[in-house]
C-alpha positions as CSV (number, residue, x, y, z in Angstrom):
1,X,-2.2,4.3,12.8
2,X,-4.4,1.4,11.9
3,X,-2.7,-1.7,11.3
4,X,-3.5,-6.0,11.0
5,X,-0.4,-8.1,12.2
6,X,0.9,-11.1,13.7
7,X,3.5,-12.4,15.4
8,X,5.1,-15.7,14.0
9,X,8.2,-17.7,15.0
10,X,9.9,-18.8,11.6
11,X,13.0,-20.9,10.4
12,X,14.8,-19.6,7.9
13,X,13.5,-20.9,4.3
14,X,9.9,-20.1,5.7
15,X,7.6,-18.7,3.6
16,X,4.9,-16.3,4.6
17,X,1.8,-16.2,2.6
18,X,-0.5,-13.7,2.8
19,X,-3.8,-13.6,1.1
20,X,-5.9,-9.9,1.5
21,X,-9.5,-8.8,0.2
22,X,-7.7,-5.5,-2.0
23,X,-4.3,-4.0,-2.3
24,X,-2.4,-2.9,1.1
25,X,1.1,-2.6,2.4
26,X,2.4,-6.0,3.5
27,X,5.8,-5.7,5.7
28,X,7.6,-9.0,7.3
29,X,9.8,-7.1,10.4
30,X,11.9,-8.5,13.1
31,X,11.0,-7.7,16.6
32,X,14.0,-4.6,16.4
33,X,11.6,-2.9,13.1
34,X,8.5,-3.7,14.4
35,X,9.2,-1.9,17.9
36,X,10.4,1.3,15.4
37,X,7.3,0.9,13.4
38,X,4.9,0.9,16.3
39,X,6.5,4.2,17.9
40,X,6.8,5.6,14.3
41,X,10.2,5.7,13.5
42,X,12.5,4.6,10.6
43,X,12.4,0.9,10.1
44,X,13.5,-1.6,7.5
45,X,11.2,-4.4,5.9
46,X,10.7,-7.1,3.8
47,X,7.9,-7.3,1.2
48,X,6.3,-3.6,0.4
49,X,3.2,-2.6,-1.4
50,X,1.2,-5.4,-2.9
51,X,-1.6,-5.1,-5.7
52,X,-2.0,-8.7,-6.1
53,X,-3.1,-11.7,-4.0
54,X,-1.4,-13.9,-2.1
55,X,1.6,-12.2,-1.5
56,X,4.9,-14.4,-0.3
57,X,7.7,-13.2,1.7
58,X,10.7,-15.4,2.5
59,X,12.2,-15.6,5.9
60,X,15.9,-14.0,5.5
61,X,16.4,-16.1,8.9
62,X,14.6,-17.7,11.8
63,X,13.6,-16.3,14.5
64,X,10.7,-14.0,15.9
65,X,8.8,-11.8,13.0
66,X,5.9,-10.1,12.6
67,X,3.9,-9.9,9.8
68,X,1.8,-6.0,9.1
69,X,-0.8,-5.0,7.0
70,X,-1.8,-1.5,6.3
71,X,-3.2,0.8,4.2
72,X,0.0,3.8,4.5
73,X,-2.4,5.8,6.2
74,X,-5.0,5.7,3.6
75,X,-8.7,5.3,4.8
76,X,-10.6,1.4,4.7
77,X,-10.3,-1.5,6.1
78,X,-8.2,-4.7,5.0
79,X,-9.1,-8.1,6.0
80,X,-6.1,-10.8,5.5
81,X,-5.2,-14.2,6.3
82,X,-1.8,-15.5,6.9
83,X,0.0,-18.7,6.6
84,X,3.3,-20.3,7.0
85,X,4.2,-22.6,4.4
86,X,7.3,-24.1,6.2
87,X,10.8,-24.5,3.8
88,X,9.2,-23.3,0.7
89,X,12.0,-21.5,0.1
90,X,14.4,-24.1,-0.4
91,X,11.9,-26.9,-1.7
């Protein structure tokens, strides 16, 4: 499976923003998920299926998380940028 991600260490209130060239699946995981994802397995996520861009996705809670990008097994290419935009969530 071809995938985009990146691993991010984020306080809770943290907003991710991500910003891609055409629809794709964007998924914020914790380290637990994102193992499961990776060997293919049931996982659970934030965020889902986005058609529009940027795309925001609170942080539930701090810690380790990992942002993914993909297509659901669909063929292309994605190209995305990611930012933190630190307590957005509360401001």
């Amino acid at each position: 499976m071809n995938y985009l991600h990146k691993e991010l260490q984020l306080d809770a209130g943290d907003v991710v923003e991500v910003t891609l060239d055409h629809p794709a699946n964007v998924q914020l995981l914790d380290s637990t998920n994102f193992d499961q994802y990776e060997r293919g397995r049931p996982y659970r996520y934030h965020g889902g299926h986005a058609r529009e861009s940027p795309v925001r996705i609170a942080a539930p809670h701090g810690g380790r998380w990992y942002v993914v990008i993909d297509l659901g097994g669909g063929a292309g290419t994605v190209r995305a940028s990611v930012a933190v935009l630190s307590g957005a969530a509360t401001a």
